[in-house]
C-alpha positions as CSV (number, residue, x, y, z in Angstrom):
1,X,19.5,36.0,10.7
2,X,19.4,32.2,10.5
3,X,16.6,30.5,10.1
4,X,15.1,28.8,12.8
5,X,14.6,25.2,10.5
6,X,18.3,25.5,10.4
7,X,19.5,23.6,14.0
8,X,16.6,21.1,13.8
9,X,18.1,17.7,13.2
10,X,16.3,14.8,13.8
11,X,17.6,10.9,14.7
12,X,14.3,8.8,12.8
13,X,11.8,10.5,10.3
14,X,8.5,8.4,9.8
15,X,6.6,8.7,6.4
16,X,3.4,7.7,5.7
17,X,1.8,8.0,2.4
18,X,-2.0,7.6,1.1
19,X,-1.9,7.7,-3.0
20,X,-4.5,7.8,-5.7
21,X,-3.8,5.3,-8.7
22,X,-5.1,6.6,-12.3
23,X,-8.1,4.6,-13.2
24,X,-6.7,1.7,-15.4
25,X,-3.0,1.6,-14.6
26,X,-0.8,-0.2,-11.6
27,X,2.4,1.3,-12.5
28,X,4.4,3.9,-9.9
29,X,4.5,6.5,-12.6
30,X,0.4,6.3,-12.1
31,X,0.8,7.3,-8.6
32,X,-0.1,10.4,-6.9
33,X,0.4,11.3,-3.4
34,X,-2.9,12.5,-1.4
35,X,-1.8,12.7,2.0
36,X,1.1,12.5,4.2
37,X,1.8,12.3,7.5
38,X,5.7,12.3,9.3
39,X,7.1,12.7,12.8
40,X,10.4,13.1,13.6
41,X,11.9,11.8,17.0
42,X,16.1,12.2,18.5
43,X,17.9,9.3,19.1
44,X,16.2,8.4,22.0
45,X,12.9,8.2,19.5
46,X,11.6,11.0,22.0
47,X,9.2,12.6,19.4
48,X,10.1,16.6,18.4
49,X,8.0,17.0,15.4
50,X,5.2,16.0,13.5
51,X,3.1,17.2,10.5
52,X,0.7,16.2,7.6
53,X,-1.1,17.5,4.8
54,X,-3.8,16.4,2.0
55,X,-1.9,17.3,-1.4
56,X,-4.3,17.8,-4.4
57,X,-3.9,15.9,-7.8
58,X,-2.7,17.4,-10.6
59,X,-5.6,16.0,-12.9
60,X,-9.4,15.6,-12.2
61,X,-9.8,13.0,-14.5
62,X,-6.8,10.8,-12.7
63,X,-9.3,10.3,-9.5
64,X,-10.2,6.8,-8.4
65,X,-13.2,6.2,-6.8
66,X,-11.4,3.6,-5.1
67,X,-9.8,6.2,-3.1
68,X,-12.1,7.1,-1.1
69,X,-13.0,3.6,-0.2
70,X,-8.9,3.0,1.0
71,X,-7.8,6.8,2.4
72,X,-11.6,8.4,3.3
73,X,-11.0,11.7,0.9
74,X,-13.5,12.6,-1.2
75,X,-13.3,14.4,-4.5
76,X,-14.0,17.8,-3.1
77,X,-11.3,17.3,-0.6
78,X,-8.5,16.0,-2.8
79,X,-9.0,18.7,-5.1
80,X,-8.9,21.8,-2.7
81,X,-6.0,20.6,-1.0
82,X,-2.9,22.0,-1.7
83,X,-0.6,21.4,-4.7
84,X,2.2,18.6,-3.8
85,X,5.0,21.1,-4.5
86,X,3.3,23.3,-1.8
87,X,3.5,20.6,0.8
88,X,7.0,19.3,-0.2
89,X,8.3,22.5,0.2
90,X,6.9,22.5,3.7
91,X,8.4,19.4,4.8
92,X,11.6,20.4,3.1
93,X,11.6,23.6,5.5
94,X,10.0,21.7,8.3
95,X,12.6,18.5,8.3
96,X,15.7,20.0,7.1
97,X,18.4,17.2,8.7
98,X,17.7,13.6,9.3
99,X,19.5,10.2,9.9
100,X,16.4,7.5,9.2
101,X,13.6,7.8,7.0
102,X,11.1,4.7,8.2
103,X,8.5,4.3,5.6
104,X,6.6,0.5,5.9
105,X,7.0,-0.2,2.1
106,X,9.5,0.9,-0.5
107,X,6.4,2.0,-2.4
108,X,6.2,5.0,0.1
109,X,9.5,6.2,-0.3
110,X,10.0,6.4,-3.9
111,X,6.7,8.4,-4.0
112,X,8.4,10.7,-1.5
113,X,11.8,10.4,-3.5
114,X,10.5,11.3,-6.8
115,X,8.4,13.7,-5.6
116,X,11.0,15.9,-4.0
117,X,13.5,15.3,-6.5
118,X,10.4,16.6,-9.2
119,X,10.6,19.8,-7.4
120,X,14.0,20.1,-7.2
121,X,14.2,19.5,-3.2
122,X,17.6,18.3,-2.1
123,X,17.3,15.5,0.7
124,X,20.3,15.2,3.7
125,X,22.0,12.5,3.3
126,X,20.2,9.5,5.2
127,X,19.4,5.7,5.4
128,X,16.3,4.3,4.2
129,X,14.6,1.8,6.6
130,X,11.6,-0.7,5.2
131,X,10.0,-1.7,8.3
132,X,8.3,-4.0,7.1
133,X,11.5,-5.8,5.8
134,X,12.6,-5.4,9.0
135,X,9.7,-7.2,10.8
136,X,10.2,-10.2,8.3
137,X,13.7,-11.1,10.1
138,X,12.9,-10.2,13.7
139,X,9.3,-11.6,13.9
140,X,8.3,-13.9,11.0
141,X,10.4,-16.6,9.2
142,X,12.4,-14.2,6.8
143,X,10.3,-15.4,4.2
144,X,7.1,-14.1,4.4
145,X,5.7,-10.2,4.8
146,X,3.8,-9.0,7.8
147,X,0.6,-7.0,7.0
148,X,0.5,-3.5,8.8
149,X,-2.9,-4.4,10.7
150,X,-1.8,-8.1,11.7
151,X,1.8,-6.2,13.3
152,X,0.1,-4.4,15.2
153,X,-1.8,-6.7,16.8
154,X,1.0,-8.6,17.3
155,X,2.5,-6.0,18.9
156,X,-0.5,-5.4,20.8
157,X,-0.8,-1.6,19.6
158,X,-4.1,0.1,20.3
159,X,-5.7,1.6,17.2
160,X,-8.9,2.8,15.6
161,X,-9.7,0.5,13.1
162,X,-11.6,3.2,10.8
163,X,-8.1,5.6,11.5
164,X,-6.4,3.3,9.2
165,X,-5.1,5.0,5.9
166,X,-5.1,7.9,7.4
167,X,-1.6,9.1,7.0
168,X,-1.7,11.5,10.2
169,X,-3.2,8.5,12.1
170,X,-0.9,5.6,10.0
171,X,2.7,7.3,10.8
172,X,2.0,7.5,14.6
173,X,0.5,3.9,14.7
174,X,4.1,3.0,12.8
175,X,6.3,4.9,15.5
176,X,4.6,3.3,17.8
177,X,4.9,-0.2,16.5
178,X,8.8,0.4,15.9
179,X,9.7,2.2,19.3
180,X,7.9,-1.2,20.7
181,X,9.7,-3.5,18.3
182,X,13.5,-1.7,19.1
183,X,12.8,-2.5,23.0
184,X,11.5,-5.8,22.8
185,X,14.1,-7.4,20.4
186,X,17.2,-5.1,21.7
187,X,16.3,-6.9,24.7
188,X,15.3,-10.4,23.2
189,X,19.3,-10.5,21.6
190,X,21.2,-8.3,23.8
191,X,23.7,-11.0,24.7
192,X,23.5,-11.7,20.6
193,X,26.4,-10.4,17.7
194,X,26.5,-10.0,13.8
195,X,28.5,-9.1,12.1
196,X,28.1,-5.7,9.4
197,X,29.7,-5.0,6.3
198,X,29.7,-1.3,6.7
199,X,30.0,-0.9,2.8
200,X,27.3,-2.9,1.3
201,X,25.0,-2.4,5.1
202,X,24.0,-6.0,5.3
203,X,24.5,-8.0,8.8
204,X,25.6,-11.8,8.9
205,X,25.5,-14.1,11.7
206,X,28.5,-15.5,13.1
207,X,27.9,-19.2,11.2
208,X,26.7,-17.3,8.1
209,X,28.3,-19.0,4.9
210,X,29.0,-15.8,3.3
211,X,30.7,-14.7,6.2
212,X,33.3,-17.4,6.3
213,X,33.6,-17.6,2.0
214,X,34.6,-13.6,2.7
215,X,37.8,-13.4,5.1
216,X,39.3,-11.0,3.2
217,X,36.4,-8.5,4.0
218,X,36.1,-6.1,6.7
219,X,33.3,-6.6,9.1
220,X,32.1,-5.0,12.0
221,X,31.0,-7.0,15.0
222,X,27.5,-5.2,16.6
223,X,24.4,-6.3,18.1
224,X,21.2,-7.8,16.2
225,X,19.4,-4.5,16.6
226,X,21.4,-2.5,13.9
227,X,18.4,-3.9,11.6
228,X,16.7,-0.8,13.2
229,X,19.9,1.4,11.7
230,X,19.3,1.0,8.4
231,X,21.1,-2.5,7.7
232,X,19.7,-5.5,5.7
233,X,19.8,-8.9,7.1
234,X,21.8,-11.1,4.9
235,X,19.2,-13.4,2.3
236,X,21.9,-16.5,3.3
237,X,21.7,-16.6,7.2
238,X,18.6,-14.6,7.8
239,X,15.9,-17.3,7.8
240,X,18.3,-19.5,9.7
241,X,17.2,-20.1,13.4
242,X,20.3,-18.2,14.6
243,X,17.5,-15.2,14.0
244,X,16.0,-14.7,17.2
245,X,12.8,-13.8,16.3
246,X,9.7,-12.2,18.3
247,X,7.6,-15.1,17.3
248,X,4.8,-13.5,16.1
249,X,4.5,-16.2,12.9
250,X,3.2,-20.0,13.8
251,X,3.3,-20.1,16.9
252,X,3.1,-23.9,17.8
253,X,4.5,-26.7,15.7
254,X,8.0,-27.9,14.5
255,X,9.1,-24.4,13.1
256,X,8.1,-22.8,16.5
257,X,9.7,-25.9,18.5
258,X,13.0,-25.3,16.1
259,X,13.5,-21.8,16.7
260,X,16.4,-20.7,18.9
261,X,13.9,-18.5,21.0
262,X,11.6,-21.4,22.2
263,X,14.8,-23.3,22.9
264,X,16.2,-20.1,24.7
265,X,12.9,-19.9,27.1
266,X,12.6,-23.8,27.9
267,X,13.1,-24.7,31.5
268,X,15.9,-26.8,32.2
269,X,14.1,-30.1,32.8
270,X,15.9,-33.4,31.9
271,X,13.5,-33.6,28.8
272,X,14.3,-29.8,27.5
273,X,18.1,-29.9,28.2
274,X,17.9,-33.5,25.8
275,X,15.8,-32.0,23.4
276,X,18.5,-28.9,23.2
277,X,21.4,-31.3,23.1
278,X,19.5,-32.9,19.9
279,X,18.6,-30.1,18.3
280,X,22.3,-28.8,18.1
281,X,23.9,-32.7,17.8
282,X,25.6,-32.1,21.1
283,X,26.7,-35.9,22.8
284,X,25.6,-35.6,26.3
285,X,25.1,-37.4,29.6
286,X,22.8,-36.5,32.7
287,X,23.7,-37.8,36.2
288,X,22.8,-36.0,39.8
289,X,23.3,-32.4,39.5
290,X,25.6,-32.4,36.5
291,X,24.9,-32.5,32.5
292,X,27.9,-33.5,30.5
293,X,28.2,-32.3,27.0
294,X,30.4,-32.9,24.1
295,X,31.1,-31.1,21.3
296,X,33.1,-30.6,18.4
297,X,36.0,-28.5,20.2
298,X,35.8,-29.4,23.9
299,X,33.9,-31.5,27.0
């Protein structure tokens, strides 16, 4: 008889991870996981599944107080919860096929990584996606990191500030934030292209650099919001303003006032269409009813 885990296959799986770091150390290596929190969802990111778990450390003496201050489990707790190859083994049985692990940091997924590999738990095969990578290029300036809190006030996501760190809480705070990001910016670029190198899973705009050094190569034209299939935005072209972005960075000043979204969203007055045709060192001409434009390739 089959097992009933057997024709559950999931679209997106959501990880969250609280960890305890051995007094005196900052390496990975020092890392333990003490709770984690997943839900699974189809392709429509309808959810199916979720579960989580406190896992208990395999040392006494490897608590941090510290902790308790960041995931609110005390000693006691952490220490009768079960062992992490327990719990593994339950989300191994639980989430058997996936395409999309979302985990916010990398941090997260090698913890889940190691430990399943530790155990000796094979993993479908799958893409990894760093949302907060993600939120970097479709919301900031491609240079600098959104913190989990600030997105989701951006994002205007209700929360419980005191649920924070709480994996079980943390993961469904996440899905929510990403289910509102995908419909927001699919709509934001949908008349938008890139272009995807299917073998190294990086997307280029049309005037990227490396696109054009790169004939030769095979790329795949798609839309902007394969960054939420588990595709990295190229480091050449993705802090140029060809990004449309959700503008949750500065949100006044020149970088604002550059950005191809502000331009996209100014009414055509005289004033705007001028300040467009500057911005993009188009030659033009406004008489009654009619704006004439030169460019590089036609009038």
């Amino acid at each position: 008889m089959a097992n009933k885990y057997d024709a559950e296959k999931f679209e997106y799986l959501f990880v969250d991870i609280e960890w305890n770091q051995t007094p005196g150390t900052t390496g990975m290596e020092d890392r333990e996981p003490i709770q984690i929190g997943m839900l699974a969802t189809d392709k429509s990111l309808t959810i199916k599944k979720t579960f989580s778990r406190a896992m208990r450390l395999s040392e006494l003496e490897h608590y941090n107080p510290d902790t308790l201050t960041l995931s609110h489990l005390p000693l006691t707790s952490v220490m009768q919860a079960n062992s992490e190859e327990t719990v593994l083994q339950k989300v191994k049985m639980s989430f058997p096929k996936y395409k999309y692990v979302v985990v916010w940091t990398n941090d997260t997924y090698e913890l889940l990584k190691k430990g399943m590999d530790r155990y000796g738990l094979s993993m479908p095969r799958y893409r990894v996606i760093l949302f907060q990578q993600v939120l970097m290029h479709i919301a900031s300036d491609g240079k600098n990191q959104i913190g989990f809190e600030r997105a989701l006030k951006k994002a205007e996501i209700s929360y419980q500030k005191n649920f924070l760190h709480y994996s079980k809480h943390d993961v469904t705070y996440m899905y929510q934030l990403f289910c509102k990001c995908y419909e927001e910016y699919q709509k934001r670029t949908y008349q938008e292209v890139c272009y995807l190198n299917k073998k190294s899973h990086i997307i280029h705009t049309g005037n990227c650099q490396y696109l054009h050094n790169n004939l030769t190569m095979a790329f795949h034209q798609t839309t902007k919001n394969a960054v939420f299939r588990g595709n990295r935005v190229c480091k050449v072209c993705g802090r140029e303003e060809d990004w449309n972005r959700l503008q949750w960075g500065v949100r006044s000043g020149i970088k604002l006032k550059n950005s191809a979204g502000y331009l996209r969203e100014l009414p055509l007055t005289e004033e705007n269409m001028g300040i467009i045709c500057n911005k993009f060192r188009l030659e033009y001409n406004i008489a009654v009813d009619t704006v004439f434009i030169r460019t590089a390739f036609s009038r």
